[in-house]
N, CA, C and O of each residue as an XYZ file, in Angstrom:
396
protein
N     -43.058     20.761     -9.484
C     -42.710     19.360     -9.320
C     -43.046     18.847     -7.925
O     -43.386     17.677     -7.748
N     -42.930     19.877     -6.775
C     -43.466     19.522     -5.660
C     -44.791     19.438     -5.180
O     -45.115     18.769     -4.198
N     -45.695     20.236     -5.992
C     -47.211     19.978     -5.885
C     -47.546     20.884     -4.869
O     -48.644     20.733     -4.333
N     -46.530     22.154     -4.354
C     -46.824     23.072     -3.576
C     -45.935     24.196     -4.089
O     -44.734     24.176     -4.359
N     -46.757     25.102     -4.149
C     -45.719     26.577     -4.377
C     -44.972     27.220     -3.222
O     -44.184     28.131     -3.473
N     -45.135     26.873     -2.158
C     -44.613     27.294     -1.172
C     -43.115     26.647     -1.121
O     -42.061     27.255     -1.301
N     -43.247     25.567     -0.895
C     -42.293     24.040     -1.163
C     -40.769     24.419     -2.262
O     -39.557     24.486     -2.057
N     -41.741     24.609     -3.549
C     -40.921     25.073     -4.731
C     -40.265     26.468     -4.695
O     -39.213     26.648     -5.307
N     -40.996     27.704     -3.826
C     -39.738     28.122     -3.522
C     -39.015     28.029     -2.543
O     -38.046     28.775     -2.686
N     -38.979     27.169     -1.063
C     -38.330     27.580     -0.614
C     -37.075     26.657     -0.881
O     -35.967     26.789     -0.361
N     -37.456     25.719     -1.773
C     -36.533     24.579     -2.727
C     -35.652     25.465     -3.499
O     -34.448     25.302     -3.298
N     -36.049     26.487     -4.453
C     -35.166     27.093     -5.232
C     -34.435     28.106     -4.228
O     -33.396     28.599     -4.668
N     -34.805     28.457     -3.029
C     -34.273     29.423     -2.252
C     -33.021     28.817     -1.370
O     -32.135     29.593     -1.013
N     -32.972     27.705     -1.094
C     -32.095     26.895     -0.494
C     -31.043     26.483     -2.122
O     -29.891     26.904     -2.227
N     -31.416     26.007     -2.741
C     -30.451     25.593     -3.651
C     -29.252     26.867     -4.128
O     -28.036     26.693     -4.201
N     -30.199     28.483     -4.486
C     -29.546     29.150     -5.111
C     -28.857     29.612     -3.629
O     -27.720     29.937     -3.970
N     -28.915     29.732     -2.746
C     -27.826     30.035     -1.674
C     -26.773     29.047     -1.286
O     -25.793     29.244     -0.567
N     -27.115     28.039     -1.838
C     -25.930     27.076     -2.012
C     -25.137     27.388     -2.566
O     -24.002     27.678     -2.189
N     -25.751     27.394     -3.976
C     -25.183     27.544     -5.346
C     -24.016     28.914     -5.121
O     -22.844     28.954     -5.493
N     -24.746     29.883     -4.445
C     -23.764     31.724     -4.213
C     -22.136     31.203     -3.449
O     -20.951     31.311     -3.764
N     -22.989     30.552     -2.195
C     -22.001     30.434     -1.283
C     -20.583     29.750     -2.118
O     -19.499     30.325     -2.213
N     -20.950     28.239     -2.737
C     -20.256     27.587     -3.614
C     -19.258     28.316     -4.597
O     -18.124     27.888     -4.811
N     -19.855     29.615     -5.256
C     -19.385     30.187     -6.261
C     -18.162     31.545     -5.954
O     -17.204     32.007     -6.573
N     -18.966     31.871     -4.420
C     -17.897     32.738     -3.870
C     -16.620     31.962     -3.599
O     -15.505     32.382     -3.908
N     -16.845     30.860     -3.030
C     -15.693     29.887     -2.773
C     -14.886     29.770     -3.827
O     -13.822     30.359     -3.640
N     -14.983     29.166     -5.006
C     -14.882     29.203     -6.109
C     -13.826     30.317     -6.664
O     -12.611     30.183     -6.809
N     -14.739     31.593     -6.966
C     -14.091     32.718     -7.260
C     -12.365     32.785     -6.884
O     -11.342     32.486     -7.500
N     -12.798     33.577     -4.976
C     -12.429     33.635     -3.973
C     -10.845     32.313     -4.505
O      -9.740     32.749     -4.182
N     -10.843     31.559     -4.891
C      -9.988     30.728     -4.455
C      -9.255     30.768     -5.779
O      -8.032     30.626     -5.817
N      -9.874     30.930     -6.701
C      -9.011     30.970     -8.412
C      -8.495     32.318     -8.457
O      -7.426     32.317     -9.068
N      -8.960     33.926     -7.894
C      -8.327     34.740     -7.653
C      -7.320     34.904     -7.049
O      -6.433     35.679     -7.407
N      -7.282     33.956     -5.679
C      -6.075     34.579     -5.151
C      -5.174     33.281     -5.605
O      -4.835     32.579     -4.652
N      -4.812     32.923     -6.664
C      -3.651     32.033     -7.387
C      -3.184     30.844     -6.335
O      -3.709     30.501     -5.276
N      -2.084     30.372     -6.965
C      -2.046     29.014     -6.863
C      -1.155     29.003     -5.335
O      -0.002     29.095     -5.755
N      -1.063     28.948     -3.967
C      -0.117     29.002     -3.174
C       1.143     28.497     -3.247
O       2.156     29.006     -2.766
N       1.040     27.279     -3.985
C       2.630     26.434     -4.353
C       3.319     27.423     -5.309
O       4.470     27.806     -5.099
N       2.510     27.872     -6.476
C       3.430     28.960     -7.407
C       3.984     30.532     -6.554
O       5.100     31.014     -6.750
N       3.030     31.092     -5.694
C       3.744     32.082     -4.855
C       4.737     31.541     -4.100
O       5.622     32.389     -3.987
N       5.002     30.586     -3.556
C       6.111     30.113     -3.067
C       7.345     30.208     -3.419
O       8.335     30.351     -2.702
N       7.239     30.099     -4.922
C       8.200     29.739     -5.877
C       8.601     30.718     -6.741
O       9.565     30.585     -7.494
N       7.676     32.038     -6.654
C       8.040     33.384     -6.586
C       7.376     33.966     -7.981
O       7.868     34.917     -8.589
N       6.033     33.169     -8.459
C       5.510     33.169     -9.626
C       4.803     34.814     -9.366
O       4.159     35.079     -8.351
N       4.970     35.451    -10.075
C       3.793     36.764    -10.100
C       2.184     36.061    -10.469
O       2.244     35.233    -11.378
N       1.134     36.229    -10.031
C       0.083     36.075    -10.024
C      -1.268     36.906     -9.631
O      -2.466     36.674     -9.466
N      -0.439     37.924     -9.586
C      -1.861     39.454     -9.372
C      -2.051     39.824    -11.085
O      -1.305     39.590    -12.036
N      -3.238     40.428    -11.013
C      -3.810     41.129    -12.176
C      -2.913     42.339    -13.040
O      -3.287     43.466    -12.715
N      -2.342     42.336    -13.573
C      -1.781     43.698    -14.248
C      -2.216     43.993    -15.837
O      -3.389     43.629    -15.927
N      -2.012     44.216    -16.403
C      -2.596     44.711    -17.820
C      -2.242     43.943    -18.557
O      -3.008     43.692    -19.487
N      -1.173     43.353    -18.499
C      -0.514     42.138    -19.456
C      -1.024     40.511    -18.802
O      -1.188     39.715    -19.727
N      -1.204     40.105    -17.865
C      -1.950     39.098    -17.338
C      -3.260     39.405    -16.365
O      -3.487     40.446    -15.747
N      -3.958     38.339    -16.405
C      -5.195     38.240    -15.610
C      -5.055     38.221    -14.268
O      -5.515     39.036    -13.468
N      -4.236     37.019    -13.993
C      -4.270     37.341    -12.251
C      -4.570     36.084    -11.994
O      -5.007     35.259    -12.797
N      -4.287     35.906    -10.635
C      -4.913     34.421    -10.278
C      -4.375     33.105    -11.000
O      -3.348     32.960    -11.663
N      -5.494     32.080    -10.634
C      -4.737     30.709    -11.061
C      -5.484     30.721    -12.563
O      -6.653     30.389    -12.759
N      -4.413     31.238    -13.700
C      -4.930     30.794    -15.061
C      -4.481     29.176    -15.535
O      -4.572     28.990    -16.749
N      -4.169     28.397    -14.993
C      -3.574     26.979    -15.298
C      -4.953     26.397    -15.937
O      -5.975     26.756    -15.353
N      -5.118     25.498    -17.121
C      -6.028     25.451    -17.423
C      -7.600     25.885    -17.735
O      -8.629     25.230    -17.900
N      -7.297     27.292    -17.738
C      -8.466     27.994    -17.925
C      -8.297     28.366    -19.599
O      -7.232     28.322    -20.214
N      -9.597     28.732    -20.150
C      -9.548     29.376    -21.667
C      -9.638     30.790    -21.529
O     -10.622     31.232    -20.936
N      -8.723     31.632    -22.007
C      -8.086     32.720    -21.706
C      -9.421     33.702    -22.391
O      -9.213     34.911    -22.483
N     -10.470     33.269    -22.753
C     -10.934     34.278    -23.386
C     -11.846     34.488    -21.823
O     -12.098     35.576    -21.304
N     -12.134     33.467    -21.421
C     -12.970     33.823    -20.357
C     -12.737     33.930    -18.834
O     -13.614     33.871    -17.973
N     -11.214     34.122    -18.612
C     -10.528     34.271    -17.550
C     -11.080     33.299    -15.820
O     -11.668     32.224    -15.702
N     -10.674     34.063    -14.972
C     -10.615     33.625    -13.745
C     -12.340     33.397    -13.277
O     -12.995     32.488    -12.769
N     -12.583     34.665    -13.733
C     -14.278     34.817    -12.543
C     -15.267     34.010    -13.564
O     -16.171     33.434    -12.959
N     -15.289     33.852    -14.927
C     -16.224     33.351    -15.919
C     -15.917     31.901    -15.753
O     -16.920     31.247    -16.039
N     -14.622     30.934    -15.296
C     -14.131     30.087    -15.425
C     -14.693     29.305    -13.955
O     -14.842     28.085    -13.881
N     -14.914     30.078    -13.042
C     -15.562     29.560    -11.869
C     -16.642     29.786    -11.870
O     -17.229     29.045    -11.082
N     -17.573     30.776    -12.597
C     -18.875     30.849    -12.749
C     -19.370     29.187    -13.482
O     -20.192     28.358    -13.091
N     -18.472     29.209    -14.649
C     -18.879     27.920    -15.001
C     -18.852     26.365    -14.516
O     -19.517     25.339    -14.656
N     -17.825     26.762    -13.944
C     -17.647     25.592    -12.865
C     -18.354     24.711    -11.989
O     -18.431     23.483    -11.947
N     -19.036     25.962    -11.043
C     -19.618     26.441    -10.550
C     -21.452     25.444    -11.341
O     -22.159     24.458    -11.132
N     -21.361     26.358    -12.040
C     -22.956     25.866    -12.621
C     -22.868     24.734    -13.466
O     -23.985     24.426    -13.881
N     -22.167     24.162    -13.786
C     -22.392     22.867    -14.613
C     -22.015     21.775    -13.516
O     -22.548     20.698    -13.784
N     -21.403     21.755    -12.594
C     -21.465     20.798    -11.017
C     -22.884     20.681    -10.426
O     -23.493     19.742     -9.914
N     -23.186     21.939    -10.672
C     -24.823     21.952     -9.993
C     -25.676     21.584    -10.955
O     -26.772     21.098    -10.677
N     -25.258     21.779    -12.206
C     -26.799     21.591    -13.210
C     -25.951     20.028    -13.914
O     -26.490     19.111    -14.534
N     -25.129     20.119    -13.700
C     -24.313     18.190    -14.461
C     -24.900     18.263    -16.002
O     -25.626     17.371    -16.440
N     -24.509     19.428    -16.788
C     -24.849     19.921    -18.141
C     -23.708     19.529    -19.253
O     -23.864     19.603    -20.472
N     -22.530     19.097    -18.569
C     -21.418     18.662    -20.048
C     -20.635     19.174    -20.585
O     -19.799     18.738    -21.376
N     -20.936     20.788    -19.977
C     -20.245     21.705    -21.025
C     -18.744     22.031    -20.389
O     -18.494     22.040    -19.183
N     -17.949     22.255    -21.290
C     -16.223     22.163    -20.952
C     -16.046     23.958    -21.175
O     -16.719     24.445    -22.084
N     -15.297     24.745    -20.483
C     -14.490     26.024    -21.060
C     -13.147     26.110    -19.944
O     -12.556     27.190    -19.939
N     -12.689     25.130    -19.093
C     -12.047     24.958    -18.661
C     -11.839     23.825    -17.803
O     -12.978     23.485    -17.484
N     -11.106     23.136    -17.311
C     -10.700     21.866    -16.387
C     -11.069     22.325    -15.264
O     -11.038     23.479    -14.837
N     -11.541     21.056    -14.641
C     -11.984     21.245    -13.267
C     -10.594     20.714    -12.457
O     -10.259     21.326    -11.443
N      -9.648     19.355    -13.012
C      -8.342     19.616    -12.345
C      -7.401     20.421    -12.304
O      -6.258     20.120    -11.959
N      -7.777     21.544    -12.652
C      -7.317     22.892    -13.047
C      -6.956     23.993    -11.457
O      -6.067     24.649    -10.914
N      -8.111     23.642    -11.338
C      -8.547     24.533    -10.160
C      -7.972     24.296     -8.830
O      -7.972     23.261     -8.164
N      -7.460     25.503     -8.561
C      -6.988     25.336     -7.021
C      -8.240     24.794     -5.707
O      -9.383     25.174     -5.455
N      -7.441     23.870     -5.170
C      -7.636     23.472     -4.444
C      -8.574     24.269     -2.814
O      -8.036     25.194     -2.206
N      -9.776     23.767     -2.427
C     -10.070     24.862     -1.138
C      -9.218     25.045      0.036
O      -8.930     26.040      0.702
N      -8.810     23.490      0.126
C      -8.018     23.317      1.292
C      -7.012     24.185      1.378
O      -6.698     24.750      2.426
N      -6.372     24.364      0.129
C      -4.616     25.086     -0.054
C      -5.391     26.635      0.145
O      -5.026     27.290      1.121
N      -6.066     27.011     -0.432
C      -6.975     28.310     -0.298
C      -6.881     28.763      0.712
O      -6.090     29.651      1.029
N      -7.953     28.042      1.640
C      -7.769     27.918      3.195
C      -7.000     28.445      4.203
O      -7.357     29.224      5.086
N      -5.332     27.703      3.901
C      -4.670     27.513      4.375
C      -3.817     29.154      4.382
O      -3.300     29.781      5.307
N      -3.945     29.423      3.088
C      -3.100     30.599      3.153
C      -3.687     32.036      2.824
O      -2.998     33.045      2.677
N      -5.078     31.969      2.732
C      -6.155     33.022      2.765
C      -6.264     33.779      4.414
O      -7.091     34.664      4.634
């Protein structure tokens, strides 16, 4: 589309290191659960009977890391597709704050 191959990758090379950085964030922030619910003395680590992390609006078949993968790529590609809420998701700032 750029009319140079050089161009086009270093276009896809900048985007997909966006895209990583974005997704670690992402992850990173739905794993370590919701800070207002640890407050409040919610269990939110991984054990055999729950997933871990912030499941609030996620579809349980595809848990924490699939739920920000998707997130993740339909923000960047603006594709439509739903498997969980994006007002769902913890916040970076609160992340941040107590990471």
């Amino acid at each position: 589309m750029v009319g140079d191959t050089r161009q086009g990758w270093a276009i896809l090379a900048a985007m997909t290191i966006v895209f990583v950085v974005l997704l670690a964030v992402c992850v990173g922030s739905e794993q370590a659960g919701n800070p207002a619910l640890t407050k409040l003395g919610a269990d939110q680590t991984a054990a055999t009977m729950q997933a871990g992390g912030n499941m609030e609006g996620k579809e349980t078949r595809f848990g924490v890391v699939n739920s920000a993968l998707w997130a993740t790529a339909t923000t960047a590609a603006s594709n439509g597709s739903v498997n969980s809420m994006h007002d769902s998701f913890t916040p970076s700032e609160a992340w941040c704050r107590c990471g």
